[in-house]
Each structure stands twice: as C-alpha cells, then as structure tokens.
N, CA, C and O atoms as a GROMACS GRO file, in nm:
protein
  404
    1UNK      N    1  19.383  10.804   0.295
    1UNK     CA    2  19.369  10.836   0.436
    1UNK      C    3  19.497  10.906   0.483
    1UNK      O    4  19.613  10.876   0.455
    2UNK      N    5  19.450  11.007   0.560
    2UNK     CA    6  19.589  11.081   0.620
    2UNK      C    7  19.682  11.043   0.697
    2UNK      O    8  19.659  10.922   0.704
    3UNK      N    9  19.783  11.066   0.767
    3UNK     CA   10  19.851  10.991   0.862
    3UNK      C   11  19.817  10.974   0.962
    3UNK      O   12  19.840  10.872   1.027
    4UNK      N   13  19.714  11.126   1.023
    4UNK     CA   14  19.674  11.101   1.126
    4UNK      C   15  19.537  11.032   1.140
    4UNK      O   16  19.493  11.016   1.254
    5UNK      N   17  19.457  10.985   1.023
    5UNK     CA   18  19.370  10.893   1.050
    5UNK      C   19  19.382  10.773   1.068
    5UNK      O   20  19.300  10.702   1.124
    6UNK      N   21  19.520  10.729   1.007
    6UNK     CA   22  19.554  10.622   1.024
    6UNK      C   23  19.600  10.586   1.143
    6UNK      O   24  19.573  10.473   1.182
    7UNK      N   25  19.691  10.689   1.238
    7UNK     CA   26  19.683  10.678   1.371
    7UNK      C   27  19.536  10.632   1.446
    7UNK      O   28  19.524  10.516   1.487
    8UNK      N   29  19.455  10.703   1.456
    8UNK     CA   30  19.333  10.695   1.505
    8UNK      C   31  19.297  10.611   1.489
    8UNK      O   32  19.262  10.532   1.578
    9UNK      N   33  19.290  10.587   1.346
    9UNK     CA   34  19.271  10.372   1.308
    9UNK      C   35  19.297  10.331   1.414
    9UNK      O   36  19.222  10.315   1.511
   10UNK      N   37  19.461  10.299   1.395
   10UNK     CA   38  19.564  10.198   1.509
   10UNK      C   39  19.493  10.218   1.635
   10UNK      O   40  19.449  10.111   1.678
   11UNK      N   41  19.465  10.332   1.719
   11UNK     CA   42  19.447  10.340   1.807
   11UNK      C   43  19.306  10.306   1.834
   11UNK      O   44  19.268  10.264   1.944
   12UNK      N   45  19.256  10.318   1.767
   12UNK     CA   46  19.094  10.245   1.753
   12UNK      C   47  19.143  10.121   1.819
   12UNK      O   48  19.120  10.116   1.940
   13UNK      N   49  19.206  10.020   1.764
   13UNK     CA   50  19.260   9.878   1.784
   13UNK      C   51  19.324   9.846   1.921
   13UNK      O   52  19.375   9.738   1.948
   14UNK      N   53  19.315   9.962   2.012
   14UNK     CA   54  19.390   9.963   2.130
   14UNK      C   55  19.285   9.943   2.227
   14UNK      O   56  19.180  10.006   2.220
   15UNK      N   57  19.315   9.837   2.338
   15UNK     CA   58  19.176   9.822   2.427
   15UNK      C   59  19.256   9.839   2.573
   15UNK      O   60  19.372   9.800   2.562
   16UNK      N   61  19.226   9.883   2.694
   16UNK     CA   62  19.215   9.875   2.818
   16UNK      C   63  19.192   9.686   2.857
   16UNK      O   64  19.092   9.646   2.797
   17UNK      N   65  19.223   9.634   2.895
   17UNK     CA   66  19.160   9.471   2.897
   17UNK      C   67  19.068   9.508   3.028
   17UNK      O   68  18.972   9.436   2.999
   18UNK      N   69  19.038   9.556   3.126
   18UNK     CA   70  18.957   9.608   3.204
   18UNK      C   71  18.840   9.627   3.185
   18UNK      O   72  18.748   9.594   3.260
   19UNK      N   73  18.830   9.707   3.035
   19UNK     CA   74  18.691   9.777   2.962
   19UNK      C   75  18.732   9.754   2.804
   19UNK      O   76  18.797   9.828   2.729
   20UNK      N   77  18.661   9.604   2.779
   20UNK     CA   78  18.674   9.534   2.671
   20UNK      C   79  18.625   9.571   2.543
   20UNK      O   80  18.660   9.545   2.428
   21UNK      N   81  18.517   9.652   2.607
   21UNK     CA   82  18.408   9.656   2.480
   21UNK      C   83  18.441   9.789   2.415
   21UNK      O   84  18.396   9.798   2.301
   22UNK      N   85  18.512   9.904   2.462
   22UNK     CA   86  18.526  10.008   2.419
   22UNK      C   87  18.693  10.018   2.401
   22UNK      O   88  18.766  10.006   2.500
   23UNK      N   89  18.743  10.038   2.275
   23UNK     CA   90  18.896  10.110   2.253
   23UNK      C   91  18.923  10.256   2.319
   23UNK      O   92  18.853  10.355   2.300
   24UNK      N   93  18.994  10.252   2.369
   24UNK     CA   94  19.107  10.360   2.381
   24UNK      C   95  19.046  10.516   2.375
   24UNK      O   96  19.004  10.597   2.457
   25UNK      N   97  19.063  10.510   2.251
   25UNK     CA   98  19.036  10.617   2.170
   25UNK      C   99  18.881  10.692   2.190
   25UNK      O  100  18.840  10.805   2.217
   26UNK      N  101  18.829  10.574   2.164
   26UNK     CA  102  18.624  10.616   2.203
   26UNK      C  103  18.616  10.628   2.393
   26UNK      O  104  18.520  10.678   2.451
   27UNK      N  105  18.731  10.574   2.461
   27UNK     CA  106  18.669  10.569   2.545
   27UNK      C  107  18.695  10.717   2.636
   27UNK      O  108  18.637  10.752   2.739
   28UNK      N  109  18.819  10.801   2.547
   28UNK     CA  110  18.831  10.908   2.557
   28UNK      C  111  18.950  10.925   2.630
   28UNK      O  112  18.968  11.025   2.700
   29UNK      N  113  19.025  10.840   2.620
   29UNK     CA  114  19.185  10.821   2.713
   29UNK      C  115  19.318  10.890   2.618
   29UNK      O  116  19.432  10.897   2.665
   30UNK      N  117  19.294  10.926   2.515
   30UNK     CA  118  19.353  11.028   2.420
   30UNK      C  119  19.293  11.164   2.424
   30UNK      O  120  19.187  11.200   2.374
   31UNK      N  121  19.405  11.252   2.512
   31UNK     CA  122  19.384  11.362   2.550
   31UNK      C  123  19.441  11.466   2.391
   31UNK      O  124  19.361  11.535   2.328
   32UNK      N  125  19.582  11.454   2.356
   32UNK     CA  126  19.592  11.486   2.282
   32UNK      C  127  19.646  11.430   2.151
   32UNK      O  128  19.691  11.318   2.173
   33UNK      N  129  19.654  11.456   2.059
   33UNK     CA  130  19.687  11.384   1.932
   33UNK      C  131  19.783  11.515   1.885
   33UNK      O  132  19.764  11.631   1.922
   34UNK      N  133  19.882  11.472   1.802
   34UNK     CA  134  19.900  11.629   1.718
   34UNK      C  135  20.037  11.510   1.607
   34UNK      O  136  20.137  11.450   1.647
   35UNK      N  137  19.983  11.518   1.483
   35UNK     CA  138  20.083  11.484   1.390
   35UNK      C  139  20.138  11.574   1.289
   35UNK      O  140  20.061  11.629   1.211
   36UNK      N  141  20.244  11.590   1.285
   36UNK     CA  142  20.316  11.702   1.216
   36UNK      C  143  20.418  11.655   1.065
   36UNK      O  144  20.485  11.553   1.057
   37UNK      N  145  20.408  11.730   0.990
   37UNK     CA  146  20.431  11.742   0.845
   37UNK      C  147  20.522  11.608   0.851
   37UNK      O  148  20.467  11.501   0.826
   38UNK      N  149  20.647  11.610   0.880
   38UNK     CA  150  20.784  11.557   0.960
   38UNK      C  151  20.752  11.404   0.973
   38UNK      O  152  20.821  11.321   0.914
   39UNK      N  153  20.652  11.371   1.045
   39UNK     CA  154  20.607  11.242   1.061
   39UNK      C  155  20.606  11.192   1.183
   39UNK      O  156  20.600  11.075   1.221
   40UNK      N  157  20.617  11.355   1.278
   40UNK     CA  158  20.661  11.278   1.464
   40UNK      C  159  20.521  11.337   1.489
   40UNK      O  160  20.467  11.433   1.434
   41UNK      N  161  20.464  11.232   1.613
   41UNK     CA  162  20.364  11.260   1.682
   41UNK      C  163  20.389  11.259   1.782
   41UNK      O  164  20.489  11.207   1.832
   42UNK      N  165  20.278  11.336   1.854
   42UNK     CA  166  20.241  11.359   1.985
   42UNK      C  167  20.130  11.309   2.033
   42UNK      O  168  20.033  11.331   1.961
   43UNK      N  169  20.110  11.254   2.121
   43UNK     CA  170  20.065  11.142   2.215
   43UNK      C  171  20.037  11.196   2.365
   43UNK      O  172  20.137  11.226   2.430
   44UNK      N  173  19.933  11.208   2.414
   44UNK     CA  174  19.908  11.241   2.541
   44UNK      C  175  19.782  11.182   2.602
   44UNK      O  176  19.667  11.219   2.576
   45UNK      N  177  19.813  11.101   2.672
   45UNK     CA  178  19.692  11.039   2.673
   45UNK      C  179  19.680  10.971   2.850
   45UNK      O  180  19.773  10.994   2.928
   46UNK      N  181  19.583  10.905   2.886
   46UNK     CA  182  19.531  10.891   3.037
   46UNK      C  183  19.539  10.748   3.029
   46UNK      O  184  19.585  10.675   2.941
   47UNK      N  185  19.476  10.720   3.158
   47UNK     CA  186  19.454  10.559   3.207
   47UNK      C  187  19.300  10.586   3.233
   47UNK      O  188  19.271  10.705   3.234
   48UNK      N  189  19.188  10.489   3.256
   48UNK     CA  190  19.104  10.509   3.390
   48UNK      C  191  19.174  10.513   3.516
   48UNK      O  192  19.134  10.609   3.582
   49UNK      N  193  19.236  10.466   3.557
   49UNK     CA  194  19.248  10.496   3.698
   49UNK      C  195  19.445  10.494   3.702
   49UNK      O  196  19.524  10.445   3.622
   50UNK      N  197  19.471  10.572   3.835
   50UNK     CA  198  19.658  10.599   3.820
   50UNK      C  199  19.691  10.402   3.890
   50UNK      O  200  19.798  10.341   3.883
   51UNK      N  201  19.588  10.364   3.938
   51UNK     CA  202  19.669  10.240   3.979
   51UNK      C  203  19.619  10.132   3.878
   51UNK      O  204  19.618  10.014   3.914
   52UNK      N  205  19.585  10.161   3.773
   52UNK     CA  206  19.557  10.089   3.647
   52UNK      C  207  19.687   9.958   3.628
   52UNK      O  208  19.800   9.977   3.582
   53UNK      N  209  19.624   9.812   3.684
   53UNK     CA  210  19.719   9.711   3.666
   53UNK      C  211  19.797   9.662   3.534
   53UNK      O  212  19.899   9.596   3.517
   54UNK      N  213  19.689   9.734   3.432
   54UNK     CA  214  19.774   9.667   3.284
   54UNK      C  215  19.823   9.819   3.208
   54UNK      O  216  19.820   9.851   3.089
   55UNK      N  217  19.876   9.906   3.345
   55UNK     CA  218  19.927  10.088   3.270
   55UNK      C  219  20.029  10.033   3.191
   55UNK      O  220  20.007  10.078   3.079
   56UNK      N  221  20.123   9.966   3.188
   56UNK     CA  222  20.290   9.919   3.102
   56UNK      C  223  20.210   9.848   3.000
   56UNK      O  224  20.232   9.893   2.888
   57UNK      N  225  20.125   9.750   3.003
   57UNK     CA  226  20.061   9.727   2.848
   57UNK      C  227  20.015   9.797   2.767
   57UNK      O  228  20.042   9.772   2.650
   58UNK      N  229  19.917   9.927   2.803
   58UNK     CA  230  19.856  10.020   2.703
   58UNK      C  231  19.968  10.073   2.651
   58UNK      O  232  20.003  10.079   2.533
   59UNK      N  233  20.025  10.116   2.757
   59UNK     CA  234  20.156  10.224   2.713
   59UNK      C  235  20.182  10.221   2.586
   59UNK      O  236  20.160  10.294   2.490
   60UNK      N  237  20.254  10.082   2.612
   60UNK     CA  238  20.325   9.961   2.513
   60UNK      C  239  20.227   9.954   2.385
   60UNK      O  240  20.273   9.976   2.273
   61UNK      N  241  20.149   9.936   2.396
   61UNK     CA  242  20.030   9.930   2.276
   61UNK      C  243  19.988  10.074   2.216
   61UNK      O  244  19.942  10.075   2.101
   62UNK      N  245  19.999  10.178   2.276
   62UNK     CA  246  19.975  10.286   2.197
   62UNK      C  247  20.123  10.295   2.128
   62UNK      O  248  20.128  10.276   2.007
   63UNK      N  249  20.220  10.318   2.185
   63UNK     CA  250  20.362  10.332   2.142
   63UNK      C  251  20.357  10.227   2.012
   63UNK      O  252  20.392  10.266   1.901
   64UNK      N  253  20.326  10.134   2.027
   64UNK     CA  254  20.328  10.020   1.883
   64UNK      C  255  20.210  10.036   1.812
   64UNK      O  256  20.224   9.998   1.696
   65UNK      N  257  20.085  10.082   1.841
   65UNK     CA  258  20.018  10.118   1.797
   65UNK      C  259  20.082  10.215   1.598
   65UNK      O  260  20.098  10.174   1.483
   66UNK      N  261  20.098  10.400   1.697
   66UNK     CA  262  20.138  10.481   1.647
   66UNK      C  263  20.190  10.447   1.558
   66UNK      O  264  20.157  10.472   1.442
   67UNK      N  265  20.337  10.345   1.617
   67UNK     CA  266  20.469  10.343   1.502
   67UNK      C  267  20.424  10.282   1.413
   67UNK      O  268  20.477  10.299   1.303
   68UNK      N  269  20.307  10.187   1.426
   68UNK     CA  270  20.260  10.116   1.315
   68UNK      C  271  20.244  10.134   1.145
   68UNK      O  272  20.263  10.063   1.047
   69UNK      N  273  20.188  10.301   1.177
   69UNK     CA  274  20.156  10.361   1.088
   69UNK      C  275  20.213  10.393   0.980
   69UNK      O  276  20.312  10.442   1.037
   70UNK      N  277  20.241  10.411   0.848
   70UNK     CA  278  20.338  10.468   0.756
   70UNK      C  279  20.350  10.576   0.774
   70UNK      O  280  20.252  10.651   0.768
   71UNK      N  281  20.492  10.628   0.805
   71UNK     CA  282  20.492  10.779   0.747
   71UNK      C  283  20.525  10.806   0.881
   71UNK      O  284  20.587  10.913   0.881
   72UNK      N  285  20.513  10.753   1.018
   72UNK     CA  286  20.554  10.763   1.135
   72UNK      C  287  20.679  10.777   1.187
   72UNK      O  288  20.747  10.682   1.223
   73UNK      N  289  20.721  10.917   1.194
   73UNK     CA  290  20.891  10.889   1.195
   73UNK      C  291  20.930  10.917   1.359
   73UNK      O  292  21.051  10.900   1.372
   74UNK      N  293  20.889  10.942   1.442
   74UNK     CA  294  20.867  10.935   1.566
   74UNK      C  295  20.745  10.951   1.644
   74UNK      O  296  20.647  11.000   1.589
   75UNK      N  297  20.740  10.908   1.784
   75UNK     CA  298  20.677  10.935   1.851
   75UNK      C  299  20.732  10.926   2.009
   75UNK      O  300  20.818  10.866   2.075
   76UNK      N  301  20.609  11.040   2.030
   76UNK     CA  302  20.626  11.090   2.192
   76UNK      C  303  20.481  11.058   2.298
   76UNK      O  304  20.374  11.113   2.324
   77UNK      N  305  20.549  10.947   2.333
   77UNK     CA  306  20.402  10.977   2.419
   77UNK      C  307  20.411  10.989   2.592
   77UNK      O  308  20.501  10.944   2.663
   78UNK      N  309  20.301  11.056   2.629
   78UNK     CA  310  20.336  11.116   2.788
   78UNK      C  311  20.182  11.024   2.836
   78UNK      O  312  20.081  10.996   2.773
   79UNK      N  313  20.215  11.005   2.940
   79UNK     CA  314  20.104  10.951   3.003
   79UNK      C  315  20.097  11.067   3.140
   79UNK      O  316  20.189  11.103   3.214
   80UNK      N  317  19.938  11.112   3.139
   80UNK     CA  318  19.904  11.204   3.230
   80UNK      C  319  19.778  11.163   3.306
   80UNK      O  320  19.705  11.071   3.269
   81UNK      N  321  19.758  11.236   3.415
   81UNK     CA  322  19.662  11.219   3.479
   81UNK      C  323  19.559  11.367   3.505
   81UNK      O  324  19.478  11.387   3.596
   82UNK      N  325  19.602  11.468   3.373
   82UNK     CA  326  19.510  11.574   3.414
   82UNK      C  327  19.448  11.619   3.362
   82UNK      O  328  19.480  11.736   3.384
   83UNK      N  329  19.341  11.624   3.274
   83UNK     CA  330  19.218  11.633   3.408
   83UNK      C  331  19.208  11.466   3.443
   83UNK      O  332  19.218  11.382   3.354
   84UNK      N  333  19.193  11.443   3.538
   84UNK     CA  334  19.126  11.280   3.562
   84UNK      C  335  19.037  11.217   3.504
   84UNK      O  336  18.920  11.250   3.526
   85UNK      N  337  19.059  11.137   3.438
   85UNK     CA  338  18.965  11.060   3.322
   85UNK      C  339  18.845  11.077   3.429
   85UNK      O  340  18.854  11.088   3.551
   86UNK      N  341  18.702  11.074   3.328
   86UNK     CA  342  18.610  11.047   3.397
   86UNK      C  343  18.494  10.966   3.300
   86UNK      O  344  18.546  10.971   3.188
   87UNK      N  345  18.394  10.911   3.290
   87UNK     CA  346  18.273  10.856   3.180
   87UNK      C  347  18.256  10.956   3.108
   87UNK      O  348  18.230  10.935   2.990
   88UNK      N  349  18.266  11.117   3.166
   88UNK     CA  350  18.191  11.227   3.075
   88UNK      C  351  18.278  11.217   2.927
   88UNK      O  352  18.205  11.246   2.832
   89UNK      N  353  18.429  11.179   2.884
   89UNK     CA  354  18.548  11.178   2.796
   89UNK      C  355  18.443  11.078   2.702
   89UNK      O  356  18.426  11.125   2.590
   90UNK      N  357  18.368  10.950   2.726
   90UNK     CA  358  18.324  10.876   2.636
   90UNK      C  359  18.305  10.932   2.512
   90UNK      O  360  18.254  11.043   2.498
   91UNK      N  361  18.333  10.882   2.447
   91UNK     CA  362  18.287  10.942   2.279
   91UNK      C  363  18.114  10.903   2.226
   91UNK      O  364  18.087  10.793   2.177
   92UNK      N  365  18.051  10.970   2.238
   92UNK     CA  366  17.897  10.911   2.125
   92UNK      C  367  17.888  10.751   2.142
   92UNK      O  368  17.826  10.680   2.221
   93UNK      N  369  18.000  10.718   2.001
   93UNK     CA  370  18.002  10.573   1.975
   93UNK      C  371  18.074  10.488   2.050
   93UNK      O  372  18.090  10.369   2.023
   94UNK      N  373  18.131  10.562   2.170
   94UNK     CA  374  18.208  10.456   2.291
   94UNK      C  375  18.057  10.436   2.393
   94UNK      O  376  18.029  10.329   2.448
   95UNK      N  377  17.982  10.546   2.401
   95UNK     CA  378  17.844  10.486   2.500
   95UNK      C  379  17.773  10.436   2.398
   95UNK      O  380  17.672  10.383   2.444
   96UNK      N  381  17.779  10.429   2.278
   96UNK     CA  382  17.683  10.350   2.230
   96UNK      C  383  17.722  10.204   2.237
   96UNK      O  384  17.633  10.125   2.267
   97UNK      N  385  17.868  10.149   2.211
   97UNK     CA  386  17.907  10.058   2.240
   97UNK      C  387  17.867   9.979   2.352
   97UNK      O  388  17.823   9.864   2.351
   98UNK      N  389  17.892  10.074   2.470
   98UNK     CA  390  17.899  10.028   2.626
   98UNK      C  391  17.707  10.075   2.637
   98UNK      O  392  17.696  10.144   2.739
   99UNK      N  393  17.604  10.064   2.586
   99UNK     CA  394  17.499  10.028   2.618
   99UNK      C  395  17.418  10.172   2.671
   99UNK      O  396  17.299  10.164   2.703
  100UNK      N  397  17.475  10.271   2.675
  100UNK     CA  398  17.458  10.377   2.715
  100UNK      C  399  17.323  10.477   2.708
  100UNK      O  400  17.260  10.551   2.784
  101UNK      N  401  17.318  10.432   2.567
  101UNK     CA  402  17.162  10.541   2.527
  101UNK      C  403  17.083  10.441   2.522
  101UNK      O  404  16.964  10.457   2.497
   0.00000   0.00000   0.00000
C-alpha cells in the first residue's frame, strides 16, 4: 500500500463525534490531500459547521492521524471553510453508511 493510502486508511479512522456513523474522509471534510515523494503532506480539509464544538479534536486527530503513517515526514494541515461543507461532499459509501439510498 502506498503512503498515501495509508493516509486515507488513518483518516478513514477519523470521526466527527457529532456524525458517528460516517468518518471524515467519506463524509467529504478532506478537501485536499497531496503526498509528495519527500514524505510531507498536505492536508486541507473542513468542519460541518465553523462553530463545530469538537473543531480542536478533529484537528488533533487528523494531525495524529497523518503522522501515524510510515514514511510521514511532515505534515501541514489548514483548516478551511471554502467552499462550505455541504451533504452534496458525501462520498457513495458515506450515504450508504448514513442510510441514504
């Protein structure tokens, strides 16, 4: 597995405690990904909402997430709000999760 699948793994493992049933990742709160030869990533990613009460936990959990990984020799991550998360970001298997189809 590559490095950056193994990211995606980790981040699979990352939940919102808000919206239990769907990770992170499926639920479409990873805007961008980008892992480079080097071993530093890039990280750009959303909240559902900007007054999101547990924003310093995800943070925290993608950041430990990432580093988790082998081969991870930095990371950068930005937390943004643009475009504004919305349900349309769900992934396939994040509405299939959340009951959707």
């Amino acid at each position: 597995m590559s490095v950056e699948e193994q990211v995606i793994a980790e981040l699979k493992c990352v939940y919102d405690p808000e919206m239990p049933s769907v990770n992170i990742y499926d639920l479409g709160l990873i805007y961008k990904l980008e892992v480079k030869e080097d071993g530093s990533v890039l990280c750009e990613h959303s909240l559902t909402s900007m007054m999101c009460p547990f924003a310093e936990q995800i943070c925290k959990s993608i950041t430990d997430a990432i580093e988790s990984v082998e081969g991870v020799t930095s990371v950068e991550r930005n937390l943004i709000f643009d475009p504004p998360f919305s349900m349309d970001m769900v992934s396939e298997e994040g509405k299939m999760l959340m009951g959707w189809f």
